[in-house]
C-alpha positions as CSV (number, residue, x, y, z in Angstrom):
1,X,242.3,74.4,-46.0
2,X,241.5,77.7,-46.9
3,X,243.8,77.7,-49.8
4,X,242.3,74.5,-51.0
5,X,238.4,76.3,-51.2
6,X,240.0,79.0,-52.6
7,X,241.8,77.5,-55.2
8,X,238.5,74.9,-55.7
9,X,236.7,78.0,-56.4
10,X,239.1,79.7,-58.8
11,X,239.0,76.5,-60.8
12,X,234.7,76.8,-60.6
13,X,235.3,80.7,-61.9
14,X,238.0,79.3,-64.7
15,X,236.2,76.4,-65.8
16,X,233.0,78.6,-66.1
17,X,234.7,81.2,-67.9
18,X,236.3,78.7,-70.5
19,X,232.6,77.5,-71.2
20,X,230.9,80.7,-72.2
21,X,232.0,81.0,-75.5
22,X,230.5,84.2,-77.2
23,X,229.5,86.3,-74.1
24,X,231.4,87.8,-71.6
25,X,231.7,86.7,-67.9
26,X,230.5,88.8,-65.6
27,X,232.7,88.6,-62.5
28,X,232.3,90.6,-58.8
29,X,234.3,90.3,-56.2
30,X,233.4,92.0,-52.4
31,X,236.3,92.4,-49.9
32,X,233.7,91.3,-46.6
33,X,236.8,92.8,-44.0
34,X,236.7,96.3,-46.2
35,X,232.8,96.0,-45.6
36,X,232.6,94.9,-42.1
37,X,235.5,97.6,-41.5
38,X,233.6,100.5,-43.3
39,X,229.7,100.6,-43.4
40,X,227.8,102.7,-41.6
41,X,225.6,99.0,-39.9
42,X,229.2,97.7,-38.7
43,X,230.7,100.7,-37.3
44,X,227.1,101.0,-35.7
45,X,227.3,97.4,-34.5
46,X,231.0,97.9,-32.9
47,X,229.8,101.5,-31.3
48,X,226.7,99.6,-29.6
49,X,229.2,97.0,-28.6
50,X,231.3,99.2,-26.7
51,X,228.8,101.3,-25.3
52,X,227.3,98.0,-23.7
53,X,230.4,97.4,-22.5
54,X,232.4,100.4,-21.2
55,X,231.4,100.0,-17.6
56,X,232.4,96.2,-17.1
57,X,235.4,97.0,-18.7
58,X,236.2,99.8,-16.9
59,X,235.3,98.2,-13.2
60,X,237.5,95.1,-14.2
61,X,240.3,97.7,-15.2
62,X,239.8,99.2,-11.4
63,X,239.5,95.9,-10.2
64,X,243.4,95.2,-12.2
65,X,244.2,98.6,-10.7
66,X,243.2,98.4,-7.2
67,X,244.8,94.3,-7.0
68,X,248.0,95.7,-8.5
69,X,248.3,98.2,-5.7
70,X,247.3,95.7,-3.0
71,X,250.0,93.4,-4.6
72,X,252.9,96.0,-4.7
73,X,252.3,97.1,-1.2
74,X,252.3,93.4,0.0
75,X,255.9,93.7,-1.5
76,X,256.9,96.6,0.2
77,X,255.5,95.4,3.9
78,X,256.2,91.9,3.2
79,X,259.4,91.9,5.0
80,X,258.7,93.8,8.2
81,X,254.8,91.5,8.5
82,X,254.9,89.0,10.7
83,X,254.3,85.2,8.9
84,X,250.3,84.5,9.7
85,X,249.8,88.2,8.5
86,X,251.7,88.0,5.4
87,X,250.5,84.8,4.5
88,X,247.0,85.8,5.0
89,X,247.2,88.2,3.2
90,X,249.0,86.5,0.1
91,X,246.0,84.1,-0.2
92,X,243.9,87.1,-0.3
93,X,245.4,88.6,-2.8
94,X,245.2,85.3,-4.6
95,X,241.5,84.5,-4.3
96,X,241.1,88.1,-5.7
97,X,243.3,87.4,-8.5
98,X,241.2,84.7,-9.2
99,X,238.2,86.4,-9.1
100,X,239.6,89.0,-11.4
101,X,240.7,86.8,-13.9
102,X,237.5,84.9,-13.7
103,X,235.5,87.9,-14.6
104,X,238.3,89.1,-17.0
105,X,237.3,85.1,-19.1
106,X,233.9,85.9,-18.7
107,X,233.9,89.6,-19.9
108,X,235.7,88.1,-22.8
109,X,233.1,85.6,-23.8
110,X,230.6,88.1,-23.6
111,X,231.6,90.3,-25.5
112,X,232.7,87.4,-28.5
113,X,229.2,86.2,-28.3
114,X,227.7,90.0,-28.8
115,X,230.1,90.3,-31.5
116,X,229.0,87.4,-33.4
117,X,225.8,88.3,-33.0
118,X,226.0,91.6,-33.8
119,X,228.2,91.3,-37.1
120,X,226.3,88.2,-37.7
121,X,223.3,90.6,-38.7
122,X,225.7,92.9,-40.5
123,X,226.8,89.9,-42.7
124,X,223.5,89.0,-43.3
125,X,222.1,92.1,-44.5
126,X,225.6,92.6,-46.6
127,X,224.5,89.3,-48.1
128,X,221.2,90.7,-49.2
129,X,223.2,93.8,-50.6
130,X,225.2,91.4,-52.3
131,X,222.2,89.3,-53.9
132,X,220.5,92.5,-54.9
133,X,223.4,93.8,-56.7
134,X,223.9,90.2,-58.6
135,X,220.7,90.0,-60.0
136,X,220.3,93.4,-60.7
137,X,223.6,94.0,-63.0
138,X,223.1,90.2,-63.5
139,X,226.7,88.8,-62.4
140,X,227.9,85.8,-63.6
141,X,229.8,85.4,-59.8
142,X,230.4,87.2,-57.2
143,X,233.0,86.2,-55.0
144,X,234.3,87.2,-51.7
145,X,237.5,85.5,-50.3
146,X,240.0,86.0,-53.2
147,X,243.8,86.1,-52.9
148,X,243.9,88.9,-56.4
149,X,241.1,90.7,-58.0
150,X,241.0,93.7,-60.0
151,X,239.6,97.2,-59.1
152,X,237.8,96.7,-62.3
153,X,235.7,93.9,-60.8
154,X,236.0,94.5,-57.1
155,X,232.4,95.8,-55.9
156,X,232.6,96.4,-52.4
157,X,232.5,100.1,-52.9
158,X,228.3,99.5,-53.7
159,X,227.9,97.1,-51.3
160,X,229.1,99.4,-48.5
161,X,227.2,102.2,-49.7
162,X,224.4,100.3,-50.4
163,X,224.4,99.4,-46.9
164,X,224.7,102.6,-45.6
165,X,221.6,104.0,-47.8
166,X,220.4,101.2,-45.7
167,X,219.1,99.1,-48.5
């Protein structure tokens, strides 16, 4: 499907091009990954992210730790534990595996949703960049998913530092 759009729209950009006859097209194309990798509102974005979370993840990765270690010492005692004891303690171990895992999903989907949001914003003001820059040096088009494109019209260079003049 996403070869289809991006074919669709390489067809748009030749069919335009064929019909300006005596001026030149004006083409830009914006790698959004090389943006969303390298301004200064993305890394940002990612360094709030982790910041929110560093202490779930790290009490879910002593949670891991600490159920690991109950798990291998099960193991060891296993065989000299009488049967109530050992199964007791098997379902234990399961309803905290459980639990982890549940919390593990849910850290997961938090932090998905945060990241959506927070590059959400970033997209949106690289947007604006985008706009500003297309008017400005009045583009013809600007794209942004493209399978080639040229250093001579790729943009993304101004875009990022546009955004990190915060613009």
């Amino acid at each position: 499907m996403k070869s289809l759009s991006k074919t669709l729209v390489a067809a748009a950009a030749l069919t335009l091009a064929m019909g300006v006859s005596a001026q030149e097209l004006k083409i830009g194309y914006v790698n959004s990954e090389r943006v969303l990798r390298e301004a200064a509102p993305a890394k940002a974005a990612q360094a709030k992210l982790e910041a929110e979370f560093k202490k779930r993840e790290t009490e879910l990765a002593d949670q891991g730790n600490r159920l690991r270690g109950a798990m291998e010492k099960l193991e060891k005692e296993a065989p000299t534990l009488p049967e109530s004891e050992r199964t007791r303690r098997q379902r234990d171990l399961a309803d905290q595996d459980r639990d982890f895992q549940r919390k593990r999903r849910e850290l997961l989907e938090d932090l998905n949703q945060r990241k959506n949001e927070e590059l959400s914003a970033v997209v949106e003001r690289a947007n604006k960049v985008i706009k500003q820059i297309f008017e400005q040096e009045k583009y013809d088009i600007i794209l942004q998913e493209v399978i080639f494109a040229g250093p001579r019209v790729d943009i993304t260079k101004k875009v990022i530092d546009a955004l990190n003049a915060g613009k």
